[in-house]
C-alpha positions in Angstrom: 18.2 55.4 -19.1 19.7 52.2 -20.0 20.1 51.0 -16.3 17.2 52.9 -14.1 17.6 51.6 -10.8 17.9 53.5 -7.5 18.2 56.8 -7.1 19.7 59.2 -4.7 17.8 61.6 -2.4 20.0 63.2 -0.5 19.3 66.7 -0.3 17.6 68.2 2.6 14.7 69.8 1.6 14.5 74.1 2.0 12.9 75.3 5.6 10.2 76.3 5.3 9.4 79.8 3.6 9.5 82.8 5.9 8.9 85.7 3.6 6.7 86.4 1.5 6.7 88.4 -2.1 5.9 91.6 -0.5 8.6 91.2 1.5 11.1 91.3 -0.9 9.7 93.8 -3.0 9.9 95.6 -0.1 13.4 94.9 0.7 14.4 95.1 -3.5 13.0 98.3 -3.7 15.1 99.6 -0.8 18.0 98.8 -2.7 16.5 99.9 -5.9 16.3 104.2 -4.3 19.2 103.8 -2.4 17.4 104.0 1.1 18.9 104.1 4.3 18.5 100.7 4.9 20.6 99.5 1.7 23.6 98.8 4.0 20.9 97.0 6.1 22.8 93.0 7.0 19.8 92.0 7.8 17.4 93.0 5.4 20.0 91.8 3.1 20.4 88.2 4.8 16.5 88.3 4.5 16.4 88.8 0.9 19.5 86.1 0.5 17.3 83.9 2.6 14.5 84.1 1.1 15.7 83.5 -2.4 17.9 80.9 -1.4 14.6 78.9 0.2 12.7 79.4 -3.1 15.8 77.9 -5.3 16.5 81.5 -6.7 20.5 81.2 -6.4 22.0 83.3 -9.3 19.0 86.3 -7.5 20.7 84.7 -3.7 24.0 85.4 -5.3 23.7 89.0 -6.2 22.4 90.1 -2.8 25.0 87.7 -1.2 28.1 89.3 -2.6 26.0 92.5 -2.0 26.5 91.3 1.8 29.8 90.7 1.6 30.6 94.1 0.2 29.5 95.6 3.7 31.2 92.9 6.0 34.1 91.1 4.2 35.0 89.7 7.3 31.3 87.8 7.9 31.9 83.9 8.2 28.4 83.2 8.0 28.0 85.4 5.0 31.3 83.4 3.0 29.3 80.1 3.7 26.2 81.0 2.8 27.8 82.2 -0.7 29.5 79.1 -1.3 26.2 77.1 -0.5 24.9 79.0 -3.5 27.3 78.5 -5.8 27.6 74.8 -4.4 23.8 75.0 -5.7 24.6 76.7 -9.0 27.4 73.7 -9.6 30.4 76.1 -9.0 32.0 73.6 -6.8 35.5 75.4 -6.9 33.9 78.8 -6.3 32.2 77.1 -3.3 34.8 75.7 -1.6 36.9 79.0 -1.8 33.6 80.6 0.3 33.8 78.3 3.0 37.9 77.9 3.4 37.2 81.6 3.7 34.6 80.8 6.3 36.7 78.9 8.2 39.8 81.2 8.2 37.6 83.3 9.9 35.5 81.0 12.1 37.6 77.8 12.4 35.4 76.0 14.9 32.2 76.2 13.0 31.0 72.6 12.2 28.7 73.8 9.6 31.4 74.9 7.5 32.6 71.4 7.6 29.7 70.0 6.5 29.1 72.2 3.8 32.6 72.1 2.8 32.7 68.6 2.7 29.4 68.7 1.1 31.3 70.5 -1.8 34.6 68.3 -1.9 32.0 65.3 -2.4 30.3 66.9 -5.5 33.8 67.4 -6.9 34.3 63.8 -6.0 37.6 64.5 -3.6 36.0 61.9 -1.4 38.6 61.7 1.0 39.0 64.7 1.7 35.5 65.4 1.9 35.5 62.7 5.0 38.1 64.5 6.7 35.4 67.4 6.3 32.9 65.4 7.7 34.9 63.9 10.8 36.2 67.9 11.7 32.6 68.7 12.1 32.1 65.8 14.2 35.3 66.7 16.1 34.0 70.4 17.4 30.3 68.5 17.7 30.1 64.5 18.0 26.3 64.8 18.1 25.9 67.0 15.1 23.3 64.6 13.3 23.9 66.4 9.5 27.6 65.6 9.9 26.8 62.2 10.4 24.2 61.8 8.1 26.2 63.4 5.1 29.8 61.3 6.2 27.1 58.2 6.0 26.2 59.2 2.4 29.6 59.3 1.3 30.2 56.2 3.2 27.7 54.9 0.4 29.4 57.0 -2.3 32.3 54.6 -1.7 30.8 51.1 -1.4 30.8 51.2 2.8 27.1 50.4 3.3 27.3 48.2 6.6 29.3 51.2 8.2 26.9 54.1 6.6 24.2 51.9 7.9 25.5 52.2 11.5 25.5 55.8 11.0 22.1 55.9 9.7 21.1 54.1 12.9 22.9 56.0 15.3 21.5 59.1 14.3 17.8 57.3 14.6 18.9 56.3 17.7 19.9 60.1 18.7 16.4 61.0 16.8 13.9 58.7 15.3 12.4 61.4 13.3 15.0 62.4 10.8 13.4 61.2 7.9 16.5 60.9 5.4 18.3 58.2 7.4 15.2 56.4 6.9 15.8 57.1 3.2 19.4 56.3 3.0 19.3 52.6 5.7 16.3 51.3 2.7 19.7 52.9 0.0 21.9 50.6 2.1 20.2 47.4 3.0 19.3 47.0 -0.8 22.8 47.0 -1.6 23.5 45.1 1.6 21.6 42.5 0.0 18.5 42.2 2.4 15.7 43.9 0.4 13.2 42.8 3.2 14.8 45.5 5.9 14.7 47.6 2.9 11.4 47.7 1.9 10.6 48.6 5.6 13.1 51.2 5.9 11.5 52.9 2.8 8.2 52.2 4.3 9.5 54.4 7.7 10.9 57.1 5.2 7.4 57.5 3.9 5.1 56.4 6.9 7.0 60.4 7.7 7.0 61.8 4.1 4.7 60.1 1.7 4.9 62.8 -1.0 8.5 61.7 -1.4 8.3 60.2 -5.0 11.9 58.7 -5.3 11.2 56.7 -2.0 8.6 55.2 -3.8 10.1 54.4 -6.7 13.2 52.9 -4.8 11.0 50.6 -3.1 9.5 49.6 -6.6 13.0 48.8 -7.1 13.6 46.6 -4.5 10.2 45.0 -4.9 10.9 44.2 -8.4 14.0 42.5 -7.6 12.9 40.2 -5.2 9.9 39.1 -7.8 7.2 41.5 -6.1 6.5 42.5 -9.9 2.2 43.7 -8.3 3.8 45.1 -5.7 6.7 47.5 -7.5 3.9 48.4 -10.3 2.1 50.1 -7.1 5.1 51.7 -6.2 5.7 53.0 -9.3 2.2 54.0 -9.6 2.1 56.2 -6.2 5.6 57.4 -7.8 4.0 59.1 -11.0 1.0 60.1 -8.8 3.3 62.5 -7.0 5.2 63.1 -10.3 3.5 62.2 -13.6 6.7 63.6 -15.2 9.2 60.5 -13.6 10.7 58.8 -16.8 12.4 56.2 -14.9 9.3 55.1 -12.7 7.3 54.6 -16.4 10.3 52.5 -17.3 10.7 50.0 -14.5 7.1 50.2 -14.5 6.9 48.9 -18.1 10.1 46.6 -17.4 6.9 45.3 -14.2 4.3 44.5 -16.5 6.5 42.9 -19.0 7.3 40.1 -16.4 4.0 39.6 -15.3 3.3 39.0 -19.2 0.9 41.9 -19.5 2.6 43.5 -22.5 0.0 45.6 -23.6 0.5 48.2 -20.7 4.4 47.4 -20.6 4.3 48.9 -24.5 2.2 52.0 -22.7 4.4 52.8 -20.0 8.0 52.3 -22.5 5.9 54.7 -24.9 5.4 56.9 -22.0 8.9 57.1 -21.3 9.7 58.0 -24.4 7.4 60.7 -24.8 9.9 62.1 -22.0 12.9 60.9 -23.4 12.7 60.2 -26.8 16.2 59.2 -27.5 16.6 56.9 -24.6 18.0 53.4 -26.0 16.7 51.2 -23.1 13.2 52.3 -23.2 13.4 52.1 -27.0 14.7 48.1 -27.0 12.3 47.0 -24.1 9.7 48.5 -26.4 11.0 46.6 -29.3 11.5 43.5 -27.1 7.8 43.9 -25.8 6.8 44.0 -29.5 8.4 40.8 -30.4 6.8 38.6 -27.8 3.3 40.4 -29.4 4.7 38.8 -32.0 4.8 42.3 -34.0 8.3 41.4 -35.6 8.1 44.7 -37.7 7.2 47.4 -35.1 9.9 45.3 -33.0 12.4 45.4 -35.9 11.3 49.4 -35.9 12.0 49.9 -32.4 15.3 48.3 -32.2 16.7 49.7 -35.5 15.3 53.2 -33.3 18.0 51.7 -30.7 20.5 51.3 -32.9 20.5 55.2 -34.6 21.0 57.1 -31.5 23.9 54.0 -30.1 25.1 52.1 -32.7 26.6 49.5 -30.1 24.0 48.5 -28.6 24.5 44.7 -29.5 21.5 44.2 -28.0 19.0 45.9 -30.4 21.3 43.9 -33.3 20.4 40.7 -31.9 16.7 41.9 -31.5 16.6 41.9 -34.5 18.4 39.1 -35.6 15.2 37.4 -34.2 12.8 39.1 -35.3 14.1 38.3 -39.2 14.6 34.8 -38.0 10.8 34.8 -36.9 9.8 36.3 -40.4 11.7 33.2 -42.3 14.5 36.0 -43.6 17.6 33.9 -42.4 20.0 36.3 -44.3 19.6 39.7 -43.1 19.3 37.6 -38.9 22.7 36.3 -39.3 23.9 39.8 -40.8 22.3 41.4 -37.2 23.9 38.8 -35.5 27.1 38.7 -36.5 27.0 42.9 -35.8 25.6 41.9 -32.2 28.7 39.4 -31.7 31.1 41.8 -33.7 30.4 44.5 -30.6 30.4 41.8 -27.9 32.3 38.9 -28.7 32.2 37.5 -25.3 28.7 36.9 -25.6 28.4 32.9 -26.3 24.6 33.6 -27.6 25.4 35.8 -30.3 27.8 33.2 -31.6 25.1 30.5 -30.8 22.5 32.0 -32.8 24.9 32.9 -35.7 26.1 29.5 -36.0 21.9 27.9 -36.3 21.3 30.8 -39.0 24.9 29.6 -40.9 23.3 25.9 -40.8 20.0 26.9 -41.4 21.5 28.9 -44.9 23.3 25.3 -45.3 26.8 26.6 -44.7 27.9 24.2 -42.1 31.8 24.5 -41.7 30.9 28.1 -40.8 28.4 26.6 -38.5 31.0 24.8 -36.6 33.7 27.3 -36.2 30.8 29.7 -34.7 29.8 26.7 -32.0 33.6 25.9 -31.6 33.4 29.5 -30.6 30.6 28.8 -28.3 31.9 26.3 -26.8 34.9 28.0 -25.8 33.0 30.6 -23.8 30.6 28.6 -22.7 31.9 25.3 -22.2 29.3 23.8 -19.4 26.7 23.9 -21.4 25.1 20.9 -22.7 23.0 22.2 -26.0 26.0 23.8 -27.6 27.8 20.3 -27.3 25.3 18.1 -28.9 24.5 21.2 -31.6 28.3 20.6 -32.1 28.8 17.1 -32.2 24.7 16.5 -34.2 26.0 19.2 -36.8 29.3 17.1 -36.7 27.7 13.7 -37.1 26.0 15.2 -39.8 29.3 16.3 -41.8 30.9 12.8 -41.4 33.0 13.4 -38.6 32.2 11.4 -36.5 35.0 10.6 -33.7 35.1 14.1 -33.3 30.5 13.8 -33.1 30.9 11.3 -30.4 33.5 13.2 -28.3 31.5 16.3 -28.2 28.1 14.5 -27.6 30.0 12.5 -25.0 30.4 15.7 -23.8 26.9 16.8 -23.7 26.2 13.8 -21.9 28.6 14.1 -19.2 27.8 17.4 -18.2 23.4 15.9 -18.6 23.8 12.7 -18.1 19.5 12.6 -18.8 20.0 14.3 -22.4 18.3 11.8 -24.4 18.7 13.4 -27.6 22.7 13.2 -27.6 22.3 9.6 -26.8 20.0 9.1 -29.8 22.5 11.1 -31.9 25.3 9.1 -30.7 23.3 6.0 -32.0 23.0 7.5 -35.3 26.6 8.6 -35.8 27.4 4.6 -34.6 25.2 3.6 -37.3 26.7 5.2 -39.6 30.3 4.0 -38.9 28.2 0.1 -38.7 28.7 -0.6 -34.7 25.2 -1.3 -35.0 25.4 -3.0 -31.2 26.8 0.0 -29.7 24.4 2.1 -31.3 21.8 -0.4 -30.1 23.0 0.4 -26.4 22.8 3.8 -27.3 19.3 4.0 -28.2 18.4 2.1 -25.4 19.4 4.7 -23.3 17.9 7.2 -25.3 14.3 5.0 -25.0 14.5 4.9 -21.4 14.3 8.5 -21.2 12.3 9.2 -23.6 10.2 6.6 -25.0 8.2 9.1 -27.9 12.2 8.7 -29.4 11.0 5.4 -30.9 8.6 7.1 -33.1 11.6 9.2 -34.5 13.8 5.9 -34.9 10.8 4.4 -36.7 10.5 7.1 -39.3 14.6 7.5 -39.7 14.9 3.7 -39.9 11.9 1.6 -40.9 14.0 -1.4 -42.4 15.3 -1.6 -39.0 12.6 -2.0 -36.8 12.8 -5.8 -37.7 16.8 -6.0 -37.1 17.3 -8.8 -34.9 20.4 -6.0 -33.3 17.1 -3.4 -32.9 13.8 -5.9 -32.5 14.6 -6.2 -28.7 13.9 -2.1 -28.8 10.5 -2.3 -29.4 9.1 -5.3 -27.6 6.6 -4.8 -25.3 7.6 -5.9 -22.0 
């Protein structure tokens, strides 16, 4: 559950049920003595129906193939089957129904659509287009065709022209809920969460039991900073279905950025009462932990992380900090150094290995790690005074004043690289370049003569540093 986000809803709901138990133990038991009426295609195409509508396929299979014993050469009774066994996951078996289907009806747009239904779930999108666009051939009106060619339209990253779909087939009828559904799918990704929040607010003006609507919106809400606003989405999500892992999730992921970390550790628990190995839920739950400042249920949590993936670079440098937070400098740079093993792009693994190597007093192998920042990350202006400070601090100090020249030229305002180029000048005994320097540093931030004061008391009186601290 590492990346909850979206979800698809794009399965027509069943029509609505027609038969009830009687009925088919009516129409079983038929079967069951060998009646007259067990070569019935109707009372068969009754029981198929009503088993299909009540998401009984392998019980819709049996009586289907039963059908097709009688009447090999019914089309209708070929696509029904391979809608079943589309709906048991036998994608091949499915699209052999409905090529037979077709050989015997070949002007049936239905067959198209559920064909192409199929050739999408076995991810021949192309071909499941084609499907799509013979259905719309034999019927250019046919709204399913279009609504289904506009969800694989979204399958393959074509959201402004699956939106125009979507909107055609409001235009045609402004009560078919899904393309409600799918415009809020397609504006998100469009980028204009706004329209998308209103499309999902259409979607369940019309069907407000539909729980992944909801939860989409949360999404979207959540993105755009509407943390209140998702956390009720979310909430009207698990009141429909309590048993919604990913809506306890990004509601946790909610609380957590409106601070209230308390319920964002209830909701990650939640979620992993459901799903107990899921690595995301398990490091926002650490991560929640370690801004309680509960280092070792954090440390607990993360180390959870790390059992079931053992990559997850994340939960390594979770707990590099917590260790850092509890003073054991040792066993963070070990967890940081596996976090920047796995991901050695990340400059802030590297960062945070090369302040625990000077923090343990090893400072050549503090530089090579912020030389290795650096590299990755070379506009940023903290890693180049860390570098040229920790450099000034080593001796070298050309290569100090080049990499805090640095600093300053991408932060012209950083007042502590100017002060640390006035120390490293000191050092070398340009005392009136380093007095410029300070200077500089003073006029930003004047509480810096405080710390110039405590580093250099015998030079407060320096005729080079008096003019510092005059009062003007």
């Amino acid at each position: 559950m590492s990346n909850f986000d979206r979800l698809d809803d794009n399965n027509i709901g069943p029509k609505p049920n027609k038969h009830s138990e009687d009925d088919v133990r009516r129409f079983r038991e038929l079967l069951r003595n060998g009646g007259k009426d067990i070569n019935n295609p109707e009372a068969l195409e009754e029981i198929i129906q009503f088993y299909f509508e009540h998401d009984k396929y392998d019980d819709a299979l049996t009586y289907a193939e039963r059908l097709l014993s009688f009447e090999p050469f019914n089309a209708d009774a070929w696509q029904r089957k391979g809608m079943i066994l589309n709906n048991l996951f036998k994608y091949d078996e499915a699209l052999i129904c409905f090529e037979k289907a077709l050989g015997l009806n070949p002007t049936d747009p239905e067959a198209y659509i559920n064909r192409g239904i199929t050739l999408d779930n076995l991810n021949h999108i192309n071909e499941s287009m084609e499907s799509f666009d013979k259905a719309l051939e034999l019927d250019p009106s046919h709204e399913d065709a279009m609504f289904h060619k506009g969800v694989t339209l979204e399958k393959l990253e074509r959201y402004a022209e699956a939106k125009s779909i979507f909107h055609h087939i409001l235009q045609i009828d402004a009560d078919y809920i899904d393309a409600w559904y799918e415009l809020g799918y397609c504006y998100d990704y469009l980028e204009q969460p706004e329209e998308s929040i209103r499309c999902y607010n259409e979607h369940i003006n019309h069907d407000p039991y539909n729980y992944n609507a909801w939860y989409n919106k949360g999404i979207v809400q959540n993105r755009i900073g509407q943390f209140t606003k998702a956390i009720e989405s979310y909430e009207y999500a698990l009141a429909i279905k309590e048993d919604f892992p990913a809506a306890w999730y990004n509601m946790g992921n909610g609380y957590a950025n409106l601070g209230r970390l308390q319920d964002a550790v209830r909701c990650f628990k939640t979620t992993l009462q459901y799903e107990p190995k899921d690595v995301a839920a398990l490091h926002n739950l650490g991560n929640a932990y370690e801004e309680l400042n509960n280092f070792t249920e954090a440390i607990a949590c993360y180390s959870a992380a790390i059992d079931i993936n053992n990559r997850h670079h994340e939960s390594f440098f979770g707990n590099g900090c917590c260790y850092d937070a509890l003073g054991q400098t040792a066993q963070a740079l070990i967890e940081y150094q596996k976090a920047a093993e796995i991901n050695s792009e990340y400059p802030e693994y590297w960062y945070a290995c090369g302040d625990a190597l000077y923090n343990l007093g090893r400072i050549d192998d503090c530089l090579e790690c912020y030389r290795k920042v650096v590299t990755l990350d070379p506009k940023d202006p903290e890693i180049w005074f860390d570098l040229g400070d920790t450099l000034g601090e080593k001796g070298s100090y050309d290569k100090a004043l080049s990499a805090l020249g640095e600093c300053i030229r991408l932060d012209p305002k950083f007042a502590p690289a100017f002060f640390s180029r006035g120390k490293v000048l000191l050092a070398m005994n340009s005392k009136e370049e380093a007095s410029n320097e300070f200077f500089i540093a003073f006029n930003l931030v004047p509480d810096m003569k405080k710390e110039f004061g405590q580093l250099y008391p015998s030079l407060l009186t320096d005729q080079v540093f008096a003019h510092l601290f005059r009062k003007h």
